[in-house]
The first five atom37 places (N, CA, C, CB, O) and aatype in JSON, in Angstrom:
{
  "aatype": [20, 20, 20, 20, 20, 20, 20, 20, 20, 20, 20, 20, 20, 20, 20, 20, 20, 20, 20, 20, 20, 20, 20, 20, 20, 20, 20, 20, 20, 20, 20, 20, 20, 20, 20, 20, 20, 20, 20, 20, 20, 20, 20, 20, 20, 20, 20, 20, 20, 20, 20, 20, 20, 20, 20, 20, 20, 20, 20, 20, 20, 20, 20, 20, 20, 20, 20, 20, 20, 20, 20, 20, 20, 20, 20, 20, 20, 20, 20, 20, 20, 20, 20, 20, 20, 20, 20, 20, 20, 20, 20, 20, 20, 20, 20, 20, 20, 20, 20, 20, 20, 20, 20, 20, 20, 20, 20, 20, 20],
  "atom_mask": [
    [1, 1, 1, 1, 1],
    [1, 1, 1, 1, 1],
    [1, 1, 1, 1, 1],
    [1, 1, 1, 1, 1],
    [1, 1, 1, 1, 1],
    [1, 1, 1, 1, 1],
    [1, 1, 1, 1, 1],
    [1, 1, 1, 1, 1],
    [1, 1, 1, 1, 1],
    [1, 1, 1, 1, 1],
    [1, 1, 1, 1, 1],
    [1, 1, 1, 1, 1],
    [1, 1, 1, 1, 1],
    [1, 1, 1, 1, 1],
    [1, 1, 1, 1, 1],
    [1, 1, 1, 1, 1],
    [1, 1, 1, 1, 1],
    [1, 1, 1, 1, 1],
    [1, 1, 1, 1, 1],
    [1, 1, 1, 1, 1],
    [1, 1, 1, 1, 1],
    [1, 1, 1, 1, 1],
    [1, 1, 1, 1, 1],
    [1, 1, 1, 1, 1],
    [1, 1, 1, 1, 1],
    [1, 1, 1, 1, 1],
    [1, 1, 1, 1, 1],
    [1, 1, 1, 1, 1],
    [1, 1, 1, 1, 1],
    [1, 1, 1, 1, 1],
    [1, 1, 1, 1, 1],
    [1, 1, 1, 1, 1],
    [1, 1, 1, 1, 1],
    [1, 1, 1, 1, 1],
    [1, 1, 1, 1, 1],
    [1, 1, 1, 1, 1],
    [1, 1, 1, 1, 1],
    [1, 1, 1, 1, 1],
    [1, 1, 1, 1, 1],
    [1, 1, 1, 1, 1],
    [1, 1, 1, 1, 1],
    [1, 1, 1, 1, 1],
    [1, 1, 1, 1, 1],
    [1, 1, 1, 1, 1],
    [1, 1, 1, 1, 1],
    [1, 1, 1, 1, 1],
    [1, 1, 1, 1, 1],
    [1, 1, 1, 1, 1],
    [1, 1, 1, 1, 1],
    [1, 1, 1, 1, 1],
    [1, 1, 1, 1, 1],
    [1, 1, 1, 1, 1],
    [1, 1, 1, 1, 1],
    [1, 1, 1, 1, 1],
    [1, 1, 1, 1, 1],
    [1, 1, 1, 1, 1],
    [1, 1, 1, 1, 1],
    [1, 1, 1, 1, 1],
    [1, 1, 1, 1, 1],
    [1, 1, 1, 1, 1],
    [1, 1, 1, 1, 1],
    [1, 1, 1, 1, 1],
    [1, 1, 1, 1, 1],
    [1, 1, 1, 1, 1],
    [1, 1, 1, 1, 1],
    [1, 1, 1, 1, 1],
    [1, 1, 1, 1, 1],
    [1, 1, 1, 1, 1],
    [1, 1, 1, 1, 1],
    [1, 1, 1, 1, 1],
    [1, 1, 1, 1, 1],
    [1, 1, 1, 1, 1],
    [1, 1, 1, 1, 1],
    [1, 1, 1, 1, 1],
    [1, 1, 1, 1, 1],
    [1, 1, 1, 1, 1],
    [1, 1, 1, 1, 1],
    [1, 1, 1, 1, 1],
    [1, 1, 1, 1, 1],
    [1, 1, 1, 1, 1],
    [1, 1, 1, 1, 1],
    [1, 1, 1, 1, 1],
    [1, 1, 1, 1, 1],
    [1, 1, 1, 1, 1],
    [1, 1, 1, 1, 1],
    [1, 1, 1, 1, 1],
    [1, 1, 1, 1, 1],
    [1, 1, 1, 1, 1],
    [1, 1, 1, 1, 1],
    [1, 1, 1, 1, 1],
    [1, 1, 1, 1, 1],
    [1, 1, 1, 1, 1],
    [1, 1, 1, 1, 1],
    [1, 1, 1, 1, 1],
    [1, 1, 1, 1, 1],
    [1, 1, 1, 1, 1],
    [1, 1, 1, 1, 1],
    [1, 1, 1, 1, 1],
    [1, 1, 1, 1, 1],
    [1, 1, 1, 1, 1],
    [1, 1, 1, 1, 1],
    [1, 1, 1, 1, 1],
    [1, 1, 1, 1, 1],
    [1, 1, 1, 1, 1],
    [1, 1, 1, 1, 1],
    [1, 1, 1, 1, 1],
    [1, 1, 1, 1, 1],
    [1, 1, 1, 1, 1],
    [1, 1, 1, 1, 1]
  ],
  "atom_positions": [
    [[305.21, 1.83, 89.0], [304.85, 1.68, 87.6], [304.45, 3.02, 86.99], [303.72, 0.68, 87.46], [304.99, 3.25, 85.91]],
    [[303.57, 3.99, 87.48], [302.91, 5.24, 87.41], [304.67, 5.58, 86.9], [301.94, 6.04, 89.04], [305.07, 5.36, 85.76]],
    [[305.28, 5.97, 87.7], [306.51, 6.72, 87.67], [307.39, 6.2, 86.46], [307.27, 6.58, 89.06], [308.38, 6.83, 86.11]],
    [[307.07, 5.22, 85.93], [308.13, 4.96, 85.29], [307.55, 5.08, 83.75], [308.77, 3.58, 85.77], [308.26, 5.32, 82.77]],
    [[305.79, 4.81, 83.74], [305.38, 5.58, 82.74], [305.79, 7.36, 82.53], [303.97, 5.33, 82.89], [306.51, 7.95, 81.72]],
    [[305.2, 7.68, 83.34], [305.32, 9.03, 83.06], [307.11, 9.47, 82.58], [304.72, 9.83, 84.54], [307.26, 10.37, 81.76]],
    [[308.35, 8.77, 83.15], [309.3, 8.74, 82.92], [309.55, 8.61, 81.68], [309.71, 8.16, 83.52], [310.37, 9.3, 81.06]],
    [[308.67, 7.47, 81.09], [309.37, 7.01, 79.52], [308.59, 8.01, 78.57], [309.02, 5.12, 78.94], [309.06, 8.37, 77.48]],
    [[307.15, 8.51, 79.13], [306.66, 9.7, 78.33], [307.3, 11.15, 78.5], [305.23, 9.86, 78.64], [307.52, 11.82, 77.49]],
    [[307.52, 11.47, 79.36], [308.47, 12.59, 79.16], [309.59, 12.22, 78.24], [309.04, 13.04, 80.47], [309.48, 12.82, 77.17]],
    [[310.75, 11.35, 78.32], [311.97, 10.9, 77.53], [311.47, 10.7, 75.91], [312.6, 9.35, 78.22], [311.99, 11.17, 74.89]],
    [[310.43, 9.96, 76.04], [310.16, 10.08, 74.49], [309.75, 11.67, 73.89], [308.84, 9.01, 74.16], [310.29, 12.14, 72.89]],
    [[308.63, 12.46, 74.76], [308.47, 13.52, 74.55], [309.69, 14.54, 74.04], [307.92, 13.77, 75.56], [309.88, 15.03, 72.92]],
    [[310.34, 14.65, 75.12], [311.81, 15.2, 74.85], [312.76, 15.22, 73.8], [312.46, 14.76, 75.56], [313.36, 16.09, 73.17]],
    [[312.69, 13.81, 73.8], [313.64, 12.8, 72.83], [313.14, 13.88, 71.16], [312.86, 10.44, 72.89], [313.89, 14.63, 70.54]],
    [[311.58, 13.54, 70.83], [311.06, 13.8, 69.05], [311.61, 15.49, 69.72], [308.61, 13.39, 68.27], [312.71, 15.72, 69.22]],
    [[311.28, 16.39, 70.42], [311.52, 17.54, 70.16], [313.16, 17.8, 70.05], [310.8, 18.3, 71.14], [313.54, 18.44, 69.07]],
    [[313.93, 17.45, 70.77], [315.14, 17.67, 70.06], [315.81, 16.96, 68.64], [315.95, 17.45, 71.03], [316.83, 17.34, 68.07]],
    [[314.95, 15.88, 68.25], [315.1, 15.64, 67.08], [314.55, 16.21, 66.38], [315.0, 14.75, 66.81], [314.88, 15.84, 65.25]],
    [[313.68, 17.14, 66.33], [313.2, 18.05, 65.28], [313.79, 19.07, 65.27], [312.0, 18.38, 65.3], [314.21, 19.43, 64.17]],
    [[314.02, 19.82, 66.28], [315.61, 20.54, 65.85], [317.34, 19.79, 65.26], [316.01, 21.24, 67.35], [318.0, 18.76, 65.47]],
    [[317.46, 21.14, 64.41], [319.16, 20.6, 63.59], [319.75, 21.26, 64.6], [319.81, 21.2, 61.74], [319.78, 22.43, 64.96]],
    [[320.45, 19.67, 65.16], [321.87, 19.71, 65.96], [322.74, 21.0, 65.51], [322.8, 18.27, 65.6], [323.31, 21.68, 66.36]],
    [[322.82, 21.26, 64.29], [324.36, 21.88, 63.75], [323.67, 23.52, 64.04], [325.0, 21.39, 61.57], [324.52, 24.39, 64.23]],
    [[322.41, 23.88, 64.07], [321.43, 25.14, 63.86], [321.52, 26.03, 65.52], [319.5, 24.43, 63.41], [321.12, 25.57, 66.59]],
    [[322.1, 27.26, 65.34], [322.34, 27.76, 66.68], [320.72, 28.3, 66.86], [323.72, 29.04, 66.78], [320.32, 28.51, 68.01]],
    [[319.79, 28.52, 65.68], [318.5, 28.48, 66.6], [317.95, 27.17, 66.89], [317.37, 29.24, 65.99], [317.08, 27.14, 67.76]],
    [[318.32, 25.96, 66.29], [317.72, 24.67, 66.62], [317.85, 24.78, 68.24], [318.54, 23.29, 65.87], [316.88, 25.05, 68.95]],
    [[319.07, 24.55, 68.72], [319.72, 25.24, 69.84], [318.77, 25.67, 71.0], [320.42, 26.46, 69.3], [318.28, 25.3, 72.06]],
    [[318.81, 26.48, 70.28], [318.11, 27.82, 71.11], [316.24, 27.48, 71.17], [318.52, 29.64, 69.95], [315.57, 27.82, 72.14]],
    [[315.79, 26.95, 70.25], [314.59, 26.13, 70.31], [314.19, 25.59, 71.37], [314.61, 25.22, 69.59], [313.28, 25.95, 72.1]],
    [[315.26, 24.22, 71.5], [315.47, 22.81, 72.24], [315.75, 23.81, 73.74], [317.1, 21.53, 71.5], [314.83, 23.56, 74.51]],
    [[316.43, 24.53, 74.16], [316.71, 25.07, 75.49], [315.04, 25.34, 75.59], [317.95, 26.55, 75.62], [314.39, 24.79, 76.48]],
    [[314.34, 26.31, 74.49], [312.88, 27.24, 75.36], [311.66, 25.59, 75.41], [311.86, 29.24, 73.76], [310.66, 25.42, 76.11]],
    [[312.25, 24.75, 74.47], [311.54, 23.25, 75.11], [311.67, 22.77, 76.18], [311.82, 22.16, 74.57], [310.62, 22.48, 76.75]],
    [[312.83, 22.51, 76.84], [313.19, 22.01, 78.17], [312.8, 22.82, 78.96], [314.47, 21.75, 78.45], [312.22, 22.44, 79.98]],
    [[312.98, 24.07, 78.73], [312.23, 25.13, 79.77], [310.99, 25.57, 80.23], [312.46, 26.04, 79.56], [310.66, 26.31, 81.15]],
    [[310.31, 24.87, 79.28], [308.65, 25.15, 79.22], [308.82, 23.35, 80.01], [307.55, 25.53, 77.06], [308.66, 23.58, 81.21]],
    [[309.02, 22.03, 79.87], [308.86, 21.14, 80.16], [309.19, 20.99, 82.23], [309.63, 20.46, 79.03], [308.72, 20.36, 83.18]],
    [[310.4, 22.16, 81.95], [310.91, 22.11, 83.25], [309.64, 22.72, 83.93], [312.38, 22.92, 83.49], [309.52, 22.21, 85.04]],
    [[308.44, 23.81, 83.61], [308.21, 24.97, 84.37], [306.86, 24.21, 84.1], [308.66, 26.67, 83.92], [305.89, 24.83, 84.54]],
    [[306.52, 22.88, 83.41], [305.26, 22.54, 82.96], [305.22, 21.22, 84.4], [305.2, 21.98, 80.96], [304.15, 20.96, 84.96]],
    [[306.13, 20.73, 84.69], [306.15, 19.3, 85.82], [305.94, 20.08, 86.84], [307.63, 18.21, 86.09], [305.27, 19.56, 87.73]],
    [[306.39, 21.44, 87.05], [306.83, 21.72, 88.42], [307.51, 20.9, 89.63], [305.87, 22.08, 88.86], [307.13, 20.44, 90.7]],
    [[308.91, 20.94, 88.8], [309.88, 20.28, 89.45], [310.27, 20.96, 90.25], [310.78, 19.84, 88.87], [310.05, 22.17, 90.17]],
    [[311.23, 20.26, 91.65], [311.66, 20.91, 92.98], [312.96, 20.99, 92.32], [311.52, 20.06, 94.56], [313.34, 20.43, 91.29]],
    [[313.81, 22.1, 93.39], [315.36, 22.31, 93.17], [315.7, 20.88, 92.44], [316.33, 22.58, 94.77], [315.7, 20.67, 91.22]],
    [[315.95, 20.04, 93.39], [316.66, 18.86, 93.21], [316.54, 18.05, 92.02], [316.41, 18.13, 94.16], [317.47, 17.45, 91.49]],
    [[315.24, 18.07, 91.61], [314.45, 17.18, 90.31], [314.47, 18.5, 89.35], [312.48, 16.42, 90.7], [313.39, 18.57, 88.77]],
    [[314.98, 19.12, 89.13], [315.24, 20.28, 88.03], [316.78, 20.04, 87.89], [314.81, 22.03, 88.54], [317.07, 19.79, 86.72]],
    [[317.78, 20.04, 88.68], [319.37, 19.89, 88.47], [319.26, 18.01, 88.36], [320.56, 20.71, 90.15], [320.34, 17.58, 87.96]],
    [[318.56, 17.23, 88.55], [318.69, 16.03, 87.73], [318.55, 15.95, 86.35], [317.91, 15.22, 88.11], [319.32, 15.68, 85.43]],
    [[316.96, 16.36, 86.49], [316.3, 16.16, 85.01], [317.64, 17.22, 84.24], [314.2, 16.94, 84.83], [318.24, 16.7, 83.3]],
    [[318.01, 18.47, 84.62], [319.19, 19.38, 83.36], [320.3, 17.91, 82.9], [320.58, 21.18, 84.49], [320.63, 17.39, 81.84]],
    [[320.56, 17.69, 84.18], [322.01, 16.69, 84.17], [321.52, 15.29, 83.38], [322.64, 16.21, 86.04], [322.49, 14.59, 83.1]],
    [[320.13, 14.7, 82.95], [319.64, 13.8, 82.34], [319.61, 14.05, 81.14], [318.67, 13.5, 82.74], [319.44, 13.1, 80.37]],
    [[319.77, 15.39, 80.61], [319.09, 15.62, 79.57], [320.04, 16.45, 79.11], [317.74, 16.06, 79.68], [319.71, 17.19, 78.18]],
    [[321.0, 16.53, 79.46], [322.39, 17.31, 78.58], [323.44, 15.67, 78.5], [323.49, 19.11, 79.93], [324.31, 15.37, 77.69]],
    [[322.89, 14.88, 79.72], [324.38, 13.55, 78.91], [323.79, 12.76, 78.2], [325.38, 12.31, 79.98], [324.41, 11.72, 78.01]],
    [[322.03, 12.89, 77.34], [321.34, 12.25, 76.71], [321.95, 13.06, 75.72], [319.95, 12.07, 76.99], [322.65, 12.51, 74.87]],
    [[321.84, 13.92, 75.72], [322.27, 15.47, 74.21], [323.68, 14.62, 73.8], [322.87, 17.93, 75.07], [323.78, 13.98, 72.76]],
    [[324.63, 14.73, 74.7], [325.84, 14.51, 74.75], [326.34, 13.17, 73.87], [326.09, 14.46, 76.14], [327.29, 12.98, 73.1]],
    [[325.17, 12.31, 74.39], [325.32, 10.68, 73.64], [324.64, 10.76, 72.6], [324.75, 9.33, 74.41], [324.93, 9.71, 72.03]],
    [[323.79, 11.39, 71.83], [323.29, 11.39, 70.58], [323.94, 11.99, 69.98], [322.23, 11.72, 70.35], [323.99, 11.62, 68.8]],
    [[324.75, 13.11, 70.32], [326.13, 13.83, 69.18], [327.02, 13.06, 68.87], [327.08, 15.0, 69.71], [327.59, 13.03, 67.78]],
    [[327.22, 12.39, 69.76], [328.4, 10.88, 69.36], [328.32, 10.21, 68.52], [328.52, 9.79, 70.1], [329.13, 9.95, 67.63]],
    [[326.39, 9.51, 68.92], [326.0, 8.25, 68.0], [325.87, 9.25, 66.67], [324.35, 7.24, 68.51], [326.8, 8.77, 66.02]],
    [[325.41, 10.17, 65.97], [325.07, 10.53, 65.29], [326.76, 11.06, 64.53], [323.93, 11.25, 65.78], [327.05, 11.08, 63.34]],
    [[327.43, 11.35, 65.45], [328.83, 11.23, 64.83], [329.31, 9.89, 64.02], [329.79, 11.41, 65.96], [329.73, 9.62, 62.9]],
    [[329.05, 9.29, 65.1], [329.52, 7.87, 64.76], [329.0, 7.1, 63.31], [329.03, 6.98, 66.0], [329.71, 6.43, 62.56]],
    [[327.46, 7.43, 63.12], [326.69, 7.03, 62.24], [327.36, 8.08, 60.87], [325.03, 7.2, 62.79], [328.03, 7.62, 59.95]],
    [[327.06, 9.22, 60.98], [328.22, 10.13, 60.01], [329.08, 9.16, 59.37], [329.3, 11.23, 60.91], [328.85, 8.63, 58.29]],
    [[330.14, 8.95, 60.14], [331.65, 8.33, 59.83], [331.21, 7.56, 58.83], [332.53, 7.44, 61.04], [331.3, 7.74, 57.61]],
    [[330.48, 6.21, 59.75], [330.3, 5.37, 59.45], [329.59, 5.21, 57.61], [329.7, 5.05, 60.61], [330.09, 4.43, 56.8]],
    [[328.64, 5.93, 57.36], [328.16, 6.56, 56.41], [329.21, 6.61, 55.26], [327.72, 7.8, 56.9], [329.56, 5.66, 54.56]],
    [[329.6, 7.76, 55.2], [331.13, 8.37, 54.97], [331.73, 7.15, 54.46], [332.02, 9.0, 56.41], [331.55, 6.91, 53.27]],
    [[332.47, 6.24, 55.24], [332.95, 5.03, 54.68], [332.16, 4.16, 53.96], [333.42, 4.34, 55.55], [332.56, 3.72, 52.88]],
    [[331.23, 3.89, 54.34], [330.71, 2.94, 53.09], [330.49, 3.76, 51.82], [329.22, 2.18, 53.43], [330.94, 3.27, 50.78]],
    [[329.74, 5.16, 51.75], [329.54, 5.81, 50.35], [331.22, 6.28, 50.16], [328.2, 7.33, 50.35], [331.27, 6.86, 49.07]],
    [[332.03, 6.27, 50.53], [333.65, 6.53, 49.81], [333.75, 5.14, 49.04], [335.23, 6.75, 51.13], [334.07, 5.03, 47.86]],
    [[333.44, 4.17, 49.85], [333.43, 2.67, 49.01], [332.91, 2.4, 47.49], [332.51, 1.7, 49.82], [333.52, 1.88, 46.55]],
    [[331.12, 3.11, 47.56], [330.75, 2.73, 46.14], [330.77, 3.98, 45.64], [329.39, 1.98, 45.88], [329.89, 3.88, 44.78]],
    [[331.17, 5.09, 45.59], [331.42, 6.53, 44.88], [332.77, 6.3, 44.38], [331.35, 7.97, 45.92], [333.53, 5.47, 44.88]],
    [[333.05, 7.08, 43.37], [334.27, 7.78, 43.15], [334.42, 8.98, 43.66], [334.51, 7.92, 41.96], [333.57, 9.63, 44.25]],
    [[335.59, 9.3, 43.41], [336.48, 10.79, 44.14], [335.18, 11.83, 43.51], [338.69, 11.31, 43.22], [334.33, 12.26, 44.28]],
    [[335.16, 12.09, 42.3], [334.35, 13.24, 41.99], [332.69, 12.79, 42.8], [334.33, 13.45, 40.04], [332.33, 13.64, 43.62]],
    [[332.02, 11.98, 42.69], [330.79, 11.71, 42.95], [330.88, 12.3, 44.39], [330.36, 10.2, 42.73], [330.36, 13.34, 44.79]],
    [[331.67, 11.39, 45.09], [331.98, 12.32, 46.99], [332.31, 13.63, 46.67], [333.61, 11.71, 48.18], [332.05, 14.06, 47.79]],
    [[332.66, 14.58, 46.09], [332.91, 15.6, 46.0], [331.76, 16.12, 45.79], [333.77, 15.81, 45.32], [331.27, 16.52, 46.84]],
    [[330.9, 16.35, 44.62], [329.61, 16.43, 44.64], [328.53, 16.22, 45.44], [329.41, 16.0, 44.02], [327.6, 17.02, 45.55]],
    [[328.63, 15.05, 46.06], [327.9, 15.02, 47.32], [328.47, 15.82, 48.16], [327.78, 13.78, 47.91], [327.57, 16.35, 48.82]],
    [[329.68, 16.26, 48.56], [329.9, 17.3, 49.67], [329.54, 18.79, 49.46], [331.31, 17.3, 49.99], [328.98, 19.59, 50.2]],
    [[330.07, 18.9, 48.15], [329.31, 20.22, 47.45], [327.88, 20.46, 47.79], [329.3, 20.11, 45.87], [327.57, 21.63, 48.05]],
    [[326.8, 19.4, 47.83], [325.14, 19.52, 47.88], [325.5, 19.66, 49.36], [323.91, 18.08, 47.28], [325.16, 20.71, 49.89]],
    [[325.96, 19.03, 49.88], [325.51, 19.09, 51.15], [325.83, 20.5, 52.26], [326.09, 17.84, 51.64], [325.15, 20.85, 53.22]],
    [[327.12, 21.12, 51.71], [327.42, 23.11, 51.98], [326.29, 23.7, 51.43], [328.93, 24.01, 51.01], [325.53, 24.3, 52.19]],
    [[325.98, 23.6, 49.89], [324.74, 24.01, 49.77], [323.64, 24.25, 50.4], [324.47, 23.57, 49.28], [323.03, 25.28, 50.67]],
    [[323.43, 22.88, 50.64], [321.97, 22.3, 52.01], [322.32, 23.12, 52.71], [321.86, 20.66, 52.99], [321.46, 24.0, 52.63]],
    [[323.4, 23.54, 53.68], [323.12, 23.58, 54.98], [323.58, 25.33, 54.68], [324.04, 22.36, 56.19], [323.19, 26.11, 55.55]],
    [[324.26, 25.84, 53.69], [324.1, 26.94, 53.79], [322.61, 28.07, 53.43], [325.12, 27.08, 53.18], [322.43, 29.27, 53.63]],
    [[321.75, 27.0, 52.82], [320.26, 27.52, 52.17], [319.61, 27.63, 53.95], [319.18, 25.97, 50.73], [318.96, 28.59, 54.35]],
    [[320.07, 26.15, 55.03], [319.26, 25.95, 55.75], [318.24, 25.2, 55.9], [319.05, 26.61, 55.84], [317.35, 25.25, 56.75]],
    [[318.48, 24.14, 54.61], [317.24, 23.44, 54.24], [318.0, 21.59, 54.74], [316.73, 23.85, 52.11], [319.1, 21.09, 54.49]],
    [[316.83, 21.07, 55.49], [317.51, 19.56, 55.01], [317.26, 18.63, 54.24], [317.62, 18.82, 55.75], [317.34, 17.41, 54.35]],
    [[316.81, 19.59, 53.09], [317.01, 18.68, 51.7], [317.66, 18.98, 50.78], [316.04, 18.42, 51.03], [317.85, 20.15, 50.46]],
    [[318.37, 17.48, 49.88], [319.26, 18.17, 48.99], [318.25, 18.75, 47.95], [320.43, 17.18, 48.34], [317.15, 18.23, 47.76]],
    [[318.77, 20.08, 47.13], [318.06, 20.16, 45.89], [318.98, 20.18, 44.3], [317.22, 21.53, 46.09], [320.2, 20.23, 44.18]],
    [[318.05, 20.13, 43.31], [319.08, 19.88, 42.06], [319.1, 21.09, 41.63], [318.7, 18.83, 40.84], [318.18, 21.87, 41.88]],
    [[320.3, 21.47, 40.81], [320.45, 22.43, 40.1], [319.69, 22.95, 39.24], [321.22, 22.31, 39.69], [320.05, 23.95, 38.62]]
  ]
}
């Protein structure tokens, strides 16, 4: 039981810090690596439980780029549904904006 707490507190732990880094951000990135690395060097894990926990925690990475792909799409299709052509355009426009400012909020002109 002990073990499987501490299991789901690390995973959740883990889990909010790479969600507070932006996926798309090569320092978000670079963040999320010096997190796992302080987490790795904070358990004092053995060889073996260090090449798990990496391999746990890159096909967790792996499956949230998907779902979060997936959710995208998904997105995407329903607002193409109640937008028109120009309105989606505009929304794509804010959103180069957004991410070229660096910010993840939209702002108005």
């Amino acid at each position: 039981m002990k073990t499987k707490s501490l299991t789901l507190i690390l995973s959740l732990s883990v889990t909010s810090l790479v969600m507070a880094c932006p996926s798309g951000n090569k320092n978000g990135r670079k963040h999320r690596v010096e997190h796992h690395a302080n987490f790795i060097g904070s358990l004092s894990l053995s060889t073996d439980q260090r090449k798990q926990f990496e391999t746990i925690m890159t096909n967790k990475s792996e499956r949230m780029h998907e779902v979060m792909a997936n959710i995208h799409e998904d997105t995407q299709a329903k607002l193409a549904k109640i937008l028109s052509a120009e309105q989606m355009a505009r929304l794509a426009d804010k959103k180069g904006k957004r991410r070229s400012k660096g910010t993840g909020r939209l702002r108005n002109k």
